[in-house]
C-alpha positions, 0 to 999 in steps of 0.5 A: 745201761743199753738203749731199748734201741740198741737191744731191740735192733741187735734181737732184730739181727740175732745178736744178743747181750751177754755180760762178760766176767770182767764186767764189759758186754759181749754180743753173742751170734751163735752158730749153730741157733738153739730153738725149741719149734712150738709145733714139737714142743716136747712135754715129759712124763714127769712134766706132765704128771706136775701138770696134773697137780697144778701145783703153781700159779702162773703170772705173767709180768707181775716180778719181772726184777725179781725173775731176772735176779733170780736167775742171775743167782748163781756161781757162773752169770751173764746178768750183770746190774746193767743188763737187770737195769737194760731189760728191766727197761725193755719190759717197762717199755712192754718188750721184755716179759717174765713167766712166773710160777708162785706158790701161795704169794711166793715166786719160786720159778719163771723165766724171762725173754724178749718179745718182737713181732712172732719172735720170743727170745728167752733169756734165762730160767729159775727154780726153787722149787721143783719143776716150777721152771718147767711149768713156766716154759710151758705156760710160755710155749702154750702162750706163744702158741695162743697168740700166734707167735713161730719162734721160740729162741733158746739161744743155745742148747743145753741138756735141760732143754734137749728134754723139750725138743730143743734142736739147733739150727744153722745160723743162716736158716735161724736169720730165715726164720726170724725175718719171716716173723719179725715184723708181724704183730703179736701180742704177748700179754694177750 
């Protein structure tokens, strides 16, 4: 298992884990820095209608292990037994955090990340049902925006996210960025 230490020092220097297909971790930096601003957080037609529905309960932190093997269900994963059983660690430790969306007593979406100071890395997302993922990130963004957080990390950008206005920045203006919040106190289960 990775040490709380060591993964909670590789957030603070951008650098996240990732399980290779031989089973060994990787250490990931990425250049250009994928990030959604919680100010232009983008929210969809189609997000906005399955707002209105309120179709899902979100919960925070209630199947942290169940989120994380959720998203590590399918063809091509990064989480391996050892990062569920690390971040499963972190998020005992209060570091680690799941957005859940259930419908009745059934999670069917969410996502999950780490939370340091004003930063939130997010790791994976899910769903089972539509849209359950997206009402997850953005319960995750009004959160971060509640309680003061400035920076949402999405590590890199990909055609889903692009929806919400993901950007990316340069590794070095992302390193600027995450310094300035690093340190503030922020609680996410606020």
């Amino acid at each position: 298992m990775l040490s709380a230490e060591l993964l909670l020092h590789a957030y603070r220097s951008s650098v996240f884990p990732m399980a290779l297909e031989d089973g060994e971790i990787g250490w990931f930096s990425p250049d250009p820095r994928a990030i959604i601003p919680l100010e232009t957080f983008h929210t969809p037609h189609g997000l906005k209608r399955a707002l209105k529905k309120q179709r899902f309960e979100i919960r925070i932190d209630t199947a942290f292990e169940a989120v994380m093997r959720s998203c590590a269900r399918r063809d091509e994963t990064w989480i391996s037994q050892e990062i569920i059983e690390s971040f499963s660690n972190l998020h005992r430790l209060g570091h680690a955090h799941s957005v859940e969306s259930w419908l009745g007593e059934e999670l069917v979406g969410g996502l999950y990340g780490v939370a340091i100071g004003g930063a939130f890395f997010g790791e994976s997302m899910f769903h089972q049902e539509t849209d359950a993922s997206k009402i997850a990130l953005h319960a995750l963004v009004e959160r971060l925006r509640r309680n003061h957080f400035a920076l949402l990390d999405t590590q890199w950008v990909t055609s889903h996210l692009l929806t919400f206005g993901t950007i990316e920045v340069p590794r070095a203006v992302y390193r600027r960025m995450l310094e300035s919040c690093i340190d503030w106190e922020r609680d996410f289960t606020a």
